[in-house]
C-alpha positions as CSV (number, residue, x, y, z in Angstrom):
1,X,-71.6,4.1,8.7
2,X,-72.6,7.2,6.8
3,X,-74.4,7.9,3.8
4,X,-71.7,7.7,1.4
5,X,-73.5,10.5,-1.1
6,X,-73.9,12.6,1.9
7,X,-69.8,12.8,2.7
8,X,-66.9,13.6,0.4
9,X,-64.7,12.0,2.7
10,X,-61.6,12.7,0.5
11,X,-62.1,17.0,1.2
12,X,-60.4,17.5,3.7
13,X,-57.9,14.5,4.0
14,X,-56.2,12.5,0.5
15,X,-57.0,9.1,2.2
16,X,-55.2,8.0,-0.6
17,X,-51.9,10.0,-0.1
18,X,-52.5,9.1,3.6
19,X,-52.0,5.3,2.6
20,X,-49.0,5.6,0.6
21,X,-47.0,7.4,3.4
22,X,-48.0,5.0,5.6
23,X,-46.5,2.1,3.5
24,X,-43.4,4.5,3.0
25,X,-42.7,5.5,6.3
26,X,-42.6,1.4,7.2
27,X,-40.5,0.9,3.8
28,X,-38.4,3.6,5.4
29,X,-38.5,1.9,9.1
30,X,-37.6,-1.7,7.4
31,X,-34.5,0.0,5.6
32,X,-33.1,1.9,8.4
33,X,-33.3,-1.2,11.0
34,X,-31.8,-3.8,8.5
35,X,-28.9,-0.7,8.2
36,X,-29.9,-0.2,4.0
37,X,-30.0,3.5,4.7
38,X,-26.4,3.3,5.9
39,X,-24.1,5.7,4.2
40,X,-27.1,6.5,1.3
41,X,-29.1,9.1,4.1
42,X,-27.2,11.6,5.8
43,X,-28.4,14.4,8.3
44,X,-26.2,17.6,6.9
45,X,-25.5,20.4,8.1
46,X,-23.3,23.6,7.2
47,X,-20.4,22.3,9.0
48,X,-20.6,18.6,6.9
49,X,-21.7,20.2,3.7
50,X,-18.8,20.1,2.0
51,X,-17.4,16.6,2.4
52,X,-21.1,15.3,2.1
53,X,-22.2,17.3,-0.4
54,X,-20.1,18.5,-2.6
55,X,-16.7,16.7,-2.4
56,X,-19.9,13.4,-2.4
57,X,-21.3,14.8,-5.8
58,X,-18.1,13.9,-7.5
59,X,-18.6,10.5,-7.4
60,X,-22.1,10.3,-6.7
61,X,-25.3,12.2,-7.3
62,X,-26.6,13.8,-4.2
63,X,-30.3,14.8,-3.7
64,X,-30.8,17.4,-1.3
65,X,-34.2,17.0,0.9
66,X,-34.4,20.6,2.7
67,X,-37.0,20.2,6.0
68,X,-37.8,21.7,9.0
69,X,-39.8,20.2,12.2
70,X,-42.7,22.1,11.6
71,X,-43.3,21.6,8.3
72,X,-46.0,18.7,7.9
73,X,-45.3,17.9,3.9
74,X,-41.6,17.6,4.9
75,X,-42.6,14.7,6.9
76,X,-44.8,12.7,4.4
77,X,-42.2,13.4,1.8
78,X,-38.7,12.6,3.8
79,X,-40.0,8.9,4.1
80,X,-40.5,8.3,0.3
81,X,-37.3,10.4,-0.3
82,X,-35.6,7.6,2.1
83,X,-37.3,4.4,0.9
84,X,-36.1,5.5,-2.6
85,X,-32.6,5.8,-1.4
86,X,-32.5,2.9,0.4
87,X,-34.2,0.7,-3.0
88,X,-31.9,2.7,-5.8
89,X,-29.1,1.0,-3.5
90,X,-27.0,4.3,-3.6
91,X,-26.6,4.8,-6.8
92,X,-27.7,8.6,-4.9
93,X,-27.2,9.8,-1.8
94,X,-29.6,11.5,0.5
95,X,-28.9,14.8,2.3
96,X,-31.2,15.5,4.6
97,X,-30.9,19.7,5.9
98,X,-33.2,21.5,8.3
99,X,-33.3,24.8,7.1
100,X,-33.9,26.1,10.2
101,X,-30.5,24.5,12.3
102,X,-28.4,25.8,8.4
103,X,-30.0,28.7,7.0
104,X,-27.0,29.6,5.5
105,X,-27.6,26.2,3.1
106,X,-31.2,27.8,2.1
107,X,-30.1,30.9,1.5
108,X,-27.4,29.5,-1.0
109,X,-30.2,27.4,-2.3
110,X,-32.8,30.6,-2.3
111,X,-35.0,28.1,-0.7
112,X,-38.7,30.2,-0.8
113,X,-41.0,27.2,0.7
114,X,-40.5,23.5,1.9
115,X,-40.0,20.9,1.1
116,X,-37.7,21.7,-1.4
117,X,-35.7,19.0,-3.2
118,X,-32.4,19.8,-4.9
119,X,-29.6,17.2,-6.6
120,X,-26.0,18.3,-7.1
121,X,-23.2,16.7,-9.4
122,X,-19.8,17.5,-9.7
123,X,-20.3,20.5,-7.0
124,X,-23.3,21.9,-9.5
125,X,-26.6,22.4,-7.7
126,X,-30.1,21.5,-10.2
127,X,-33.7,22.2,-8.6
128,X,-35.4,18.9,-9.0
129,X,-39.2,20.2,-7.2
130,X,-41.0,21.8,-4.7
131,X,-44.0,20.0,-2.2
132,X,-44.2,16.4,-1.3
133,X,-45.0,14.6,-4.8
134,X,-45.9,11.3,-5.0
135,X,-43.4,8.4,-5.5
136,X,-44.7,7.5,-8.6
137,X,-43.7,11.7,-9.6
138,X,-40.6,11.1,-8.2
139,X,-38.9,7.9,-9.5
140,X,-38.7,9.7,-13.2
141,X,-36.8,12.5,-11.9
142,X,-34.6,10.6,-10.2
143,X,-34.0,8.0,-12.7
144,X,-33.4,11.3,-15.4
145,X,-30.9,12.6,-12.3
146,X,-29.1,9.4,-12.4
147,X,-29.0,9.6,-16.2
148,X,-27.8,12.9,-16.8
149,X,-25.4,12.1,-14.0
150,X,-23.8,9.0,-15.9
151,X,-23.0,11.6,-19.0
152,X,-20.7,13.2,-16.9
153,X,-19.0,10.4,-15.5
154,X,-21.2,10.4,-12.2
155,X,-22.1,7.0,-11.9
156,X,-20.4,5.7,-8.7
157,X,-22.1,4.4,-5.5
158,X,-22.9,4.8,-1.9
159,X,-22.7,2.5,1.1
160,X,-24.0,-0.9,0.5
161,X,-26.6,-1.7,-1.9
162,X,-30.1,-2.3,-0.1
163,X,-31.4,-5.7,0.4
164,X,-34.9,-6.5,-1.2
165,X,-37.7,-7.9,0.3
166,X,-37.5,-11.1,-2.0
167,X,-33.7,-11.6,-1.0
168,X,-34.3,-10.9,3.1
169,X,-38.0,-12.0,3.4
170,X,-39.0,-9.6,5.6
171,X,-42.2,-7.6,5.4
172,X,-42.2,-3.8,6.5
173,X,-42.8,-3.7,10.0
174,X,-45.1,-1.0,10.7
175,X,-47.1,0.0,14.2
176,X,-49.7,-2.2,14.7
177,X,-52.3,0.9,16.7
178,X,-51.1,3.3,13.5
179,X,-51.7,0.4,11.0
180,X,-55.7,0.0,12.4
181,X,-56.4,3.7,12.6
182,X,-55.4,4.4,9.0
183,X,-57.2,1.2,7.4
184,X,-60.2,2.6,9.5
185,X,-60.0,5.6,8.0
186,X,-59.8,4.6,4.5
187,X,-62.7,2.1,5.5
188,X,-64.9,5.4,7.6
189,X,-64.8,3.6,10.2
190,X,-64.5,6.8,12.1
191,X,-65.2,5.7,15.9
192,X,-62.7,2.6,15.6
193,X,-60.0,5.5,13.9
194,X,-60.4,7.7,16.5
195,X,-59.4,4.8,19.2
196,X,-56.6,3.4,17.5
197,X,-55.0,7.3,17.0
198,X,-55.9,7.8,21.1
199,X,-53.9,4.2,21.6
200,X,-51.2,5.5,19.3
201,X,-51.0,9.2,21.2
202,X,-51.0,7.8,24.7
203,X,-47.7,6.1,23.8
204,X,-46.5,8.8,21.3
205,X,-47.9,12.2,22.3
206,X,-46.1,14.4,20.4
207,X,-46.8,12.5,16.9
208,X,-48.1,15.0,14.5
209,X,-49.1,12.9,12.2
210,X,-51.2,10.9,14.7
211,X,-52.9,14.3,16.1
212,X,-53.5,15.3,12.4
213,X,-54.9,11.8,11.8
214,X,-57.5,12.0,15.7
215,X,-58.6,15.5,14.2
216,X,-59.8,14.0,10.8
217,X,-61.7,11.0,12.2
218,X,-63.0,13.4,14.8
219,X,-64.3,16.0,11.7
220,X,-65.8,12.8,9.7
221,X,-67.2,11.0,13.0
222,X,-68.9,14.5,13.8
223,X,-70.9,14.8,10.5
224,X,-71.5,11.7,9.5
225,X,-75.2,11.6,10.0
226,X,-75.7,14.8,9.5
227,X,-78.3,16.5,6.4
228,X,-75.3,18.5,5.5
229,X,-77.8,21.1,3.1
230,X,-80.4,21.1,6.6
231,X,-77.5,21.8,8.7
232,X,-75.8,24.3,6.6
233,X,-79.2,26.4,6.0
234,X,-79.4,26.2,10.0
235,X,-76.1,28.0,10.4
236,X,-77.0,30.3,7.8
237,X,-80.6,31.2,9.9
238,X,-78.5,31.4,13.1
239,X,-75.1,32.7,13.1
240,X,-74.7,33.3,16.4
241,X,-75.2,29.9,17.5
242,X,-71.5,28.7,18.0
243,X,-72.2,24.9,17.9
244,X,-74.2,24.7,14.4
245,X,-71.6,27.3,13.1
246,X,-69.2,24.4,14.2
247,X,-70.9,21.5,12.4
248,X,-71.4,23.8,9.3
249,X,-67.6,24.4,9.2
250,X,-66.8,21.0,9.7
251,X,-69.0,20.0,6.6
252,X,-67.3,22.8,4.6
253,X,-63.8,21.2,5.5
254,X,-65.0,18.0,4.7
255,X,-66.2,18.6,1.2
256,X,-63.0,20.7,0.6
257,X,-63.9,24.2,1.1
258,X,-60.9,24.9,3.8
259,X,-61.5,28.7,3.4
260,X,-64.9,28.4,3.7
261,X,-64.6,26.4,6.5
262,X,-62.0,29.3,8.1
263,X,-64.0,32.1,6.9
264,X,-67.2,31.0,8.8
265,X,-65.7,30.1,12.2
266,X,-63.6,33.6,12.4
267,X,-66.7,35.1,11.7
268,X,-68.4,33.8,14.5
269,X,-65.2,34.2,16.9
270,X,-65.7,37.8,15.6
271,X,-69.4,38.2,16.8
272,X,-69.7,36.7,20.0
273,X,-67.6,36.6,23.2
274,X,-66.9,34.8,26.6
275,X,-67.3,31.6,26.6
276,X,-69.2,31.0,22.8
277,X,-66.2,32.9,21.5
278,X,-63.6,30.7,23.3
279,X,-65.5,27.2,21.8
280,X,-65.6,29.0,18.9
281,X,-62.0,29.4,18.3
282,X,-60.8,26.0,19.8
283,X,-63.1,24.1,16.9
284,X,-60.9,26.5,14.9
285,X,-58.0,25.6,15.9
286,X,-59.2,21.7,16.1
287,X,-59.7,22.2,12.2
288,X,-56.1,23.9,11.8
289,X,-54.7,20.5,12.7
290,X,-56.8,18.7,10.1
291,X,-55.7,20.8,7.4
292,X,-52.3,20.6,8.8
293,X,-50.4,23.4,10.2
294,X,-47.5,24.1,7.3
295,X,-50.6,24.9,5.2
296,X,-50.6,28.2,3.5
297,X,-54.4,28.8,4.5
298,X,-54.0,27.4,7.8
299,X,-51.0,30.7,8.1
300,X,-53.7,32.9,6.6
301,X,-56.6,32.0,8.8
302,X,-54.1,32.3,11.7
303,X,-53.6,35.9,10.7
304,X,-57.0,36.5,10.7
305,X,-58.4,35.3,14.1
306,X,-55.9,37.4,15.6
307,X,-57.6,40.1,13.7
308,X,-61.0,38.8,14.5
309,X,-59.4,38.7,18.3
310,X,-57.8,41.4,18.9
């Protein structure tokens, strides 16, 4: 284990927001096999719109969840978004648009970034928010949605009301190899994380979430021992040297400083070449997953190796 007042091992990853969409994406797996999601989610699209959105609104709220496949917030917040519809028992119903099959939806919507989460009643659209926010941020809006709804007569119901977990006894069922990786994680056990992620990719290889979650444990297993001030100073004395440029980018990203973290790597891609400059810019790109690709700074570090590049 490593010195825990040597690692802030929160920087780069919320272990913490990690954890909760872990138990909502098995909330969310439980509902849709014992068919609670049934009628209360719906995949929409600009041909379905307006019998599942609007002609749905005027009986029932409908909460808009606008996504798209690359967008790695989407997918921690379309989970909670589907656990909730599932446990309000559609008293709401859950329209789920990727913006990038109906762009005719966002631009009616003036979508600007995703996730974006809209309601409409009676045929009247209302911004809810923006960014995946935590459950516990999103039950008040939904319960003051539901409210305001009920003034205007909006109080009906979708599909069939969601069994609990007291009244079918079952437990979430969630994947044993993800389940081990992500308690390691919150436990640094960084070695035994980084197995149970390689387990979990060899049978799912195109999970994001799972590459995202190797990368971290790979950052944190890296610089665990390390004398992050010695280590830093080092880089600092040497920045041609590609590998201790690495390790003092990793401990930037660690402790939170993701531009930092950018800035320094690009830097080096930008002073060496051949084969230095190639490692150089795959720990770059290694660190781009960590962050998570739908990042704003991730864009903007993208934008600048090319420049460092080319």
């Amino acid at each position: 284990m490593s010195d825990p007042n040597n690692l802030n091992i929160r920087g780069a990853v919320d272990l913490g927001a990690v954890a909760a969409q872990r138990e909502a994406q098995a909330r969310a797996a439980s509902a849709a096999a014992s068919g609670a999601l049934d009628g209360v989610v719906r995949d929409v699209t600009e041909a379905t719109f307006e019998s599942d959105v609007l002609q749905q609104s005027m009986t029932v709220p409908v909460v808009l969840d606008l996504w798209a496949s690359w967008c790695q917030p989407c997918k921690t917040l379309t989970p909670v978004l589907e656990a909730l519809a599932a446990e309000y028992g559609g008293r709401f119903v859950l329209a789920k648009i990727d913006v990038d099959a109906n762009p005719r939806i966002a631009q009616a919507f003036q979508v600007q970034s995703i996730p974006s989460v809209f309601a409409v009643i009676q045929g009247q659209p209302l911004p809810l928010f923006q960014g995946a926010l935590p459950e516990s941020q999103i039950r008040p809006l939904l319960d003051a949605l539901l409210d305001e709804a009920a003034k205007v007569g909006v109080a009906g119901a979708a599909g069939e009301p969601a069994a609990t977990e007291e009244e079918d006894g079952a437990e979430p069922v969630a994947d044993p190899d993800a389940e081990a990786a992500y308690t390691a994680m919150e436990q640094g056990e960084w070695a035994t994380a980084r197995e149970a992620f390689e387990r979990l990719l060899a049978r799912k290889p195109d999970d994001a979430d799972a590459r995202a979650g190797f990368s971290a444990a790979s950052l944190y297993a890296r610089i665990g021992d390390v004398d992050q001030q010695a280590a830093i100073a080092d880089a600092d004395a040497d920045p041609d040297d590609v590998a201790k440029q690495a390790v003092a980018a990793d401990i930037a990203a660690a402790n939170g400083d993701v531009d930092g973290a950018f800035a320094r790597l690009i830097e080096t891609v930008r002073r060496t070449g051949g084969d230095d400059r190639a490692a150089a810019r795959e720990h770059l790109v290694s660190l781009f997953e960590v962050i998570g690709t739908a990042d704003p700074r991730v864009a903007k570090a993208r934008a600048d190796l090319a420049n460092a590049l080319f």
